[in-house]
FIVOVO-399269 format. One record per residue (C-alpha): chain; x negated, z negated, y. Coordinates in steps of 0.5 Angstrom, whole numbers, plus 500, padded with zeros to 3 digits. Example, Ala and Ser with C-alpha at 12.3 -4.5 7.8 and 13.67 -1.06 7.14 Angstrom:
FIVOVO-399269
("A"; (475; 484; 491))
("A"; (473; 486; 498))
***
This chain:
FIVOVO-399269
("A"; (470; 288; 360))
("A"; (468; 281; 362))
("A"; (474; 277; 361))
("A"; (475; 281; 354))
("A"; (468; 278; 352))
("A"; (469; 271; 355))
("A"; (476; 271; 349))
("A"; (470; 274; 343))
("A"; (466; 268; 345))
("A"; (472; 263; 345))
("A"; (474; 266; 339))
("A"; (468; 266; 336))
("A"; (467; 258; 338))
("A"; (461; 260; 343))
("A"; (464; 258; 350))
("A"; (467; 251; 353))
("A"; (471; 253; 359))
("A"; (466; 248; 362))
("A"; (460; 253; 362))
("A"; (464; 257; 366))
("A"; (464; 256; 373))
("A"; (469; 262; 377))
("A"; (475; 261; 377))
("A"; (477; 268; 375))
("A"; (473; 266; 369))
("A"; (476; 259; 367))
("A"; (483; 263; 368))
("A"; (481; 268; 363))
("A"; (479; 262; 359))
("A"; (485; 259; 358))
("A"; (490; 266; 357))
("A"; (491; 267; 350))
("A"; (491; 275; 349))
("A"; (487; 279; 344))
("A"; (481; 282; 347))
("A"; (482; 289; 351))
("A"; (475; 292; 348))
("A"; (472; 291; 341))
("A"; (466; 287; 341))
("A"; (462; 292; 338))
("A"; (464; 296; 344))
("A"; (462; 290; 349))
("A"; (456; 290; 346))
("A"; (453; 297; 346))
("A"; (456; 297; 354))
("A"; (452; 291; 356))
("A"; (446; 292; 352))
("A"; (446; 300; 351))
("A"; (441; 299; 345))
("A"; (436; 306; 345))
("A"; (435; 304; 337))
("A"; (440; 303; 331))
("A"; (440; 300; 325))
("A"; (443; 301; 318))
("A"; (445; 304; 312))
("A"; (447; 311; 312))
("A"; (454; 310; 310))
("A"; (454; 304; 316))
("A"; (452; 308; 321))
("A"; (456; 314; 319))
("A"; (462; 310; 318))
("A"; (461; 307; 325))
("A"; (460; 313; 328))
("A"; (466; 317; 325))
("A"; (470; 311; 327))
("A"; (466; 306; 329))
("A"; (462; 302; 335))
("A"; (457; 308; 335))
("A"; (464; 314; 335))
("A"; (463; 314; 343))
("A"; (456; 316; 344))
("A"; (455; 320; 337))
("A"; (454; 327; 343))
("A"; (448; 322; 345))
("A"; (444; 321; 339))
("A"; (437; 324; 340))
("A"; (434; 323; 333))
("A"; (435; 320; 326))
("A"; (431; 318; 321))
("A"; (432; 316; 314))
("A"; (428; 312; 311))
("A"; (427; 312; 303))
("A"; (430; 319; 304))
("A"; (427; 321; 297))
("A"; (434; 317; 295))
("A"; (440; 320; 300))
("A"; (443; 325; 296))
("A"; (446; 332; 300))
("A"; (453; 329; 301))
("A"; (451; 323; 305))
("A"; (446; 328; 310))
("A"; (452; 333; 310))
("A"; (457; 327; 312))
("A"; (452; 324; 317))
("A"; (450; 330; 320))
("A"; (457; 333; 322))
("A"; (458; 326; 327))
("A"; (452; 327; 331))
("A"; (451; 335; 331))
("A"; (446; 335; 337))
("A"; (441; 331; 333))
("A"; (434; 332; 329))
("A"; (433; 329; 324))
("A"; (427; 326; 321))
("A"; (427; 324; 313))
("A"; (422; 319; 311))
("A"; (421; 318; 304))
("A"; (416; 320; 297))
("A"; (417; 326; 293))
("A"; (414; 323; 287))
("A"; (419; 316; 287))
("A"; (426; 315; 285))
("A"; (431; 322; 286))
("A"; (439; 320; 288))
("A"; (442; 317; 283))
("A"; (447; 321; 279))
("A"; (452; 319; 274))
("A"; (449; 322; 267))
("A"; (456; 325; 267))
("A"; (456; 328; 271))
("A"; (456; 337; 270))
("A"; (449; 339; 272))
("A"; (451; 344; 277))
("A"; (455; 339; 281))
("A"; (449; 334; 282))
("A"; (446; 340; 284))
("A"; (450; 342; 289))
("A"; (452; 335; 291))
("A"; (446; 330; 289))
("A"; (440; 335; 289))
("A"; (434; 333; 291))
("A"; (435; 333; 299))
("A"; (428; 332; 300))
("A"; (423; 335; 295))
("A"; (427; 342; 298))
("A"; (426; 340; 305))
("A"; (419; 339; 305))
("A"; (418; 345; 300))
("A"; (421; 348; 306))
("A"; (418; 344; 313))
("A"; (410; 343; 312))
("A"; (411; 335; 312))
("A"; (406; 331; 315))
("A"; (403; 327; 309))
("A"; (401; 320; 310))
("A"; (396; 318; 305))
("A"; (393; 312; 306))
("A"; (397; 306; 302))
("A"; (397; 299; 306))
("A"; (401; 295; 300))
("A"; (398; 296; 294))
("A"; (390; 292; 291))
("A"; (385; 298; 291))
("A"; (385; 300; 284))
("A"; (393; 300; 284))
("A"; (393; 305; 289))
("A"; (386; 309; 285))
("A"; (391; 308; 279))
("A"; (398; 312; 282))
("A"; (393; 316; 286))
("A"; (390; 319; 280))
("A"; (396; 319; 275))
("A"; (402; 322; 280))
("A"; (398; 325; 286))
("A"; (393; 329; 285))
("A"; (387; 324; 287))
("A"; (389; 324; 295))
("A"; (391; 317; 295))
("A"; (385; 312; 300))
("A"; (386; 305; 300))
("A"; (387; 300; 306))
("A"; (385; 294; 302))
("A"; (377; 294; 299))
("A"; (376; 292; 291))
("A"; (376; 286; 290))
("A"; (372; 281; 284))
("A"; (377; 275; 285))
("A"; (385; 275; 283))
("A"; (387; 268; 285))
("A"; (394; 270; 281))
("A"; (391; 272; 276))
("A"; (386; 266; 275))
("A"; (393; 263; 276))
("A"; (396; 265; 270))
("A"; (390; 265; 264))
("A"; (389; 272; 264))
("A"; (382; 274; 261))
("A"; (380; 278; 268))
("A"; (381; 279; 275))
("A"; (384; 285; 275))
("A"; (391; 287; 279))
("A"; (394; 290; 273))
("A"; (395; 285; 267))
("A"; (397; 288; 260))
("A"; (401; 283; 257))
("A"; (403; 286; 249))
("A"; (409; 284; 247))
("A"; (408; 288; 240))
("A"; (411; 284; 234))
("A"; (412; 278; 238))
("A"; (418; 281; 241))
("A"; (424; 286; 238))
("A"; (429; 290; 243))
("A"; (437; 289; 241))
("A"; (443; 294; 243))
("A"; (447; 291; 248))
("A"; (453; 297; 249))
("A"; (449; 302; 252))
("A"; (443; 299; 254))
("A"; (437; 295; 251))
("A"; (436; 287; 252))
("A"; (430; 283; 249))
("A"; (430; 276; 249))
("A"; (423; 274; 247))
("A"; (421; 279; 252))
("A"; (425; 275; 258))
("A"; (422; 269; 256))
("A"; (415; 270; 257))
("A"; (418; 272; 264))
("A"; (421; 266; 266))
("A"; (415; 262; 262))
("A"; (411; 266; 267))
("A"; (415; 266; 273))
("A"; (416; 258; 273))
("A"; (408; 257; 273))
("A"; (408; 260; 279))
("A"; (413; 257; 283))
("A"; (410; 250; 281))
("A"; (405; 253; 287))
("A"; (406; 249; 294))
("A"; (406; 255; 298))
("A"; (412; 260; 292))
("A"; (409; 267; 294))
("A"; (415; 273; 293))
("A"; (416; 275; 286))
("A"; (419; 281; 283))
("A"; (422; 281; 276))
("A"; (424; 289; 275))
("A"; (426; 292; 269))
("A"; (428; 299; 266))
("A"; (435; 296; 263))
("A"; (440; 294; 266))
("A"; (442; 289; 260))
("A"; (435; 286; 260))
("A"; (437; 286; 268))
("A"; (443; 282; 267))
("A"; (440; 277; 261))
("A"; (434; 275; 265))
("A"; (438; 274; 271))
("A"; (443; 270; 267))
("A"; (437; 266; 264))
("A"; (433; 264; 270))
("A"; (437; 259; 274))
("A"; (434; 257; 280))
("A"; (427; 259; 279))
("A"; (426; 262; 286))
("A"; (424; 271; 284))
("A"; (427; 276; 285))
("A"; (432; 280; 278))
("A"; (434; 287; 278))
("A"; (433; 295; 276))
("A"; (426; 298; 278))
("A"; (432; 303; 281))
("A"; (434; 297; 286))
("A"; (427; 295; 287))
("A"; (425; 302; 291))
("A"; (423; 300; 298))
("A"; (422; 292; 296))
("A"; (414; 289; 295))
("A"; (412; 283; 291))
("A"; (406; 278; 291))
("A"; (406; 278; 284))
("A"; (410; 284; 280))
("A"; (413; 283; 273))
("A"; (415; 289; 269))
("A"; (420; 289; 264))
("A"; (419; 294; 259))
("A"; (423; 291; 254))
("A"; (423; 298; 248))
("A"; (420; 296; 242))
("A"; (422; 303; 240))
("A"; (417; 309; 241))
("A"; (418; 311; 248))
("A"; (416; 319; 247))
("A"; (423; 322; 248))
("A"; (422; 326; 242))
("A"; (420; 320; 238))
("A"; (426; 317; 240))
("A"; (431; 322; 239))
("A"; (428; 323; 231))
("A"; (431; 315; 231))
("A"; (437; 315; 235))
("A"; (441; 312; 229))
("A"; (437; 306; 228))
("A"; (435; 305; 235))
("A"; (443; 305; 237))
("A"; (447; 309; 243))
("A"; (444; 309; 250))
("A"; (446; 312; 256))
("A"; (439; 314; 259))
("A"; (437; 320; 259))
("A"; (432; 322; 254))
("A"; (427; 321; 258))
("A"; (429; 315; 263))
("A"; (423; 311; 261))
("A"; (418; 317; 261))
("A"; (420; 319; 269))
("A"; (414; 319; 272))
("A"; (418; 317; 279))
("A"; (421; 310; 276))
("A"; (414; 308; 273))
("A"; (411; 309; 280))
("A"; (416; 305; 284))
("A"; (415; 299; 279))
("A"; (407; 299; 278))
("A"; (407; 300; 287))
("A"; (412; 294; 289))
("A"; (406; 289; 288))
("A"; (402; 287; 293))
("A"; (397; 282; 289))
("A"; (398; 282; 282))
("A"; (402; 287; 277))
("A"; (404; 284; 269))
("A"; (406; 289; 265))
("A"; (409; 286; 260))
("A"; (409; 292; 254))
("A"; (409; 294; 246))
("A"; (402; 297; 246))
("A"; (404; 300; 241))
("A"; (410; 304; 241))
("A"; (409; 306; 249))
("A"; (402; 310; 247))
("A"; (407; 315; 243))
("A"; (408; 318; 250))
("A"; (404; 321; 254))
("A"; (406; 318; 261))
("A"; (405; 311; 259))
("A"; (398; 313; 254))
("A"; (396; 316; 261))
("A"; (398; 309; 264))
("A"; (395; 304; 258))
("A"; (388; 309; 259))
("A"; (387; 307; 267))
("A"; (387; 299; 265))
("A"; (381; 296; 262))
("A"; (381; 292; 256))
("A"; (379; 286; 259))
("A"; (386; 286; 263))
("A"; (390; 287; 256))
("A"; (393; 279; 253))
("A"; (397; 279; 247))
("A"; (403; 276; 250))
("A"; (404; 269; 244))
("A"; (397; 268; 247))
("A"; (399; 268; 254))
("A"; (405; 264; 252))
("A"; (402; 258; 249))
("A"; (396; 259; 255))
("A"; (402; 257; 259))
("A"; (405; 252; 255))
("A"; (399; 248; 254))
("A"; (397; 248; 262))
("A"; (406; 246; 263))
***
């Protein structure tokens, strides 16, 4: 093992023969033959780690055929994390390499499912996909941790009242100041800040999806204040549209803020979080379908937009400041987003010209 380690080392351009001082070691140096042991195999041998970690398909790839495929018999425990998103066939497949182990699925049932094609038949998600663990905890009594760390206080009031029955307690007390808020203009201190996108911007068809630009504007307006702070805190830009994704991105340039689905956002957490609507339809689904030939073809379903579970991921990625950018509008025909726009004092709502020629003035 140890000559096998000194040619990785040499290889990797990690060792001079001069460090080593045997010479066994030094003849060892000098041969030019490939390793006898993989260096993930050198490794878990000298070091014997008790803890991995990874991704579910990384570790049951590694310990199908991997560094981990002679200690499989030895694994005690896995937990996953973000277990509301593993669909029944990754646990299946991980689960068949390490037969002797218990597992702990660690997750939130009133966040996002597995993803699942939208073509795909409804028994075969079901079968393959389900709802891994929304069945185990209507089957194992879960421990339930039901104080929040991340999130401002009136937040965590906000989601706990909305999607968990009011049990929800917060770490962190109220608070009369948002320095972030103060930051941006906003008309009060309040950590959620309704920014009315309606008739400032209009929503385009982008093949399957919705894009608006206008919208997107207001986001890099807003993102581009905040970084000109000394110390840049950790900004989200999340939407409900991979087109609005993609535009945003295209957009931004260098301004240092993170750009992707509320999907993708599950499990990250922000200073200040900027949520992209980007629909300046109705978002009530049964609105929606009444004007599909205006609207144009989408490949969400109906209710993608009004899935309580994608809502709660993109209000809870914030750590300071939420701005949810948002046709008043047209977002109060459904019943979840009218429940949402309920909680949020008037005192936090702006108009978004008012907001971006704020901005404009202050650049």
């Amino acid at each position: 093992m140890t000559y096998a380690v000194i040619q990785h080392l040499k290889n990797a351009g990690k060792l001079e023969e001069g460090e080593l001082k045997a010479w066994p070691l030094k003849t060892a140096f000098r041969k030019q033959h490939k390793p006898t042991m993989e260096i993930e195999d050198a490794f878990m041998r000298i070091f014997r780690p008790r803890v991995v970690f990874g991704t579910v398909a990384s570790i049951t790839e590694s310990l199908n055929r991997g560094m981990l495929s002679f200690y499989a018999e030895c694994v005690n425990t896995v937990q996953i994390d973000e277990a509301s998103q593993v669909p029944t066939y990754a646990l299946i497949a991980l689960g068949v390499q390490c037969p002797t182990a218990r597992f702990a699925l660690i997750g939130d049932v009133k966040q996002l499912r597995p993803f699942a094609d939208v073509n795909l038949p409804d028994d075969l998600r079901q079968f393959a996909v389900g709802d891994l663990l929304g069945a185990a905890s209507s089957k194992v009594r879960p421990i339930d941790i039901e104080l929040v760390r991340r999130c401002p206080y009136e937040i965590t009031m906000l989601v706990s009242d909305l999607f968990y029955g009011g049990r929800l307690r917060a770490c962190k007390p109220p608070r009369a100041r948002n320095d972030f808020a103060r930051l941006l203009g906003f008309p009060s201190q309040y950590p959620i800040q309704v920014v009315d996108t309606g008739n400032f911007s209009r929503q385009k068809s982008s093949g399957k999806s919705l894009l608006n630009p206008e919208e997107a504007e207001v986001a890099m307006a807003l993102i581009r204040r905040i970084a000109r702070q000394r110390d840049v805190p950790k900004i989200g830009a999340l939407s409900f549209y991979k087109a609005q994704t993609g535009h945003l991105a295209k957009e931004i340039g260098r301004l240092p803020a993170f750009v992707g689905t509320i999907d993708a956002s599950q499990g990250q957490e922000y200073d200040v979080n900027i949520i992209l609507t980007t629909r300046t339809s109705s978002f009530s689904s049964k609105a929606r379908e009444a004007q599909k030939k205006e609207d144009g073809p989408e490949s969400m379903e109906a209710d993608f937009i009004e899935d309580f579970r994608r809502i709660n991921v993109a209000i809870t990625r914030t750590k300071e400041l939420c701005i949810l950018l948002i046709d008043v509008y047209s977002a109060v025909k459904s019943g979840v987003w009218r429940d949402v726009l309920n909680q949020i004092p008037g005192c936090a709502c702006s108009k978004a010209a008012d907001v971006l020629r704020w901005l404009e003035a202050e650049h």
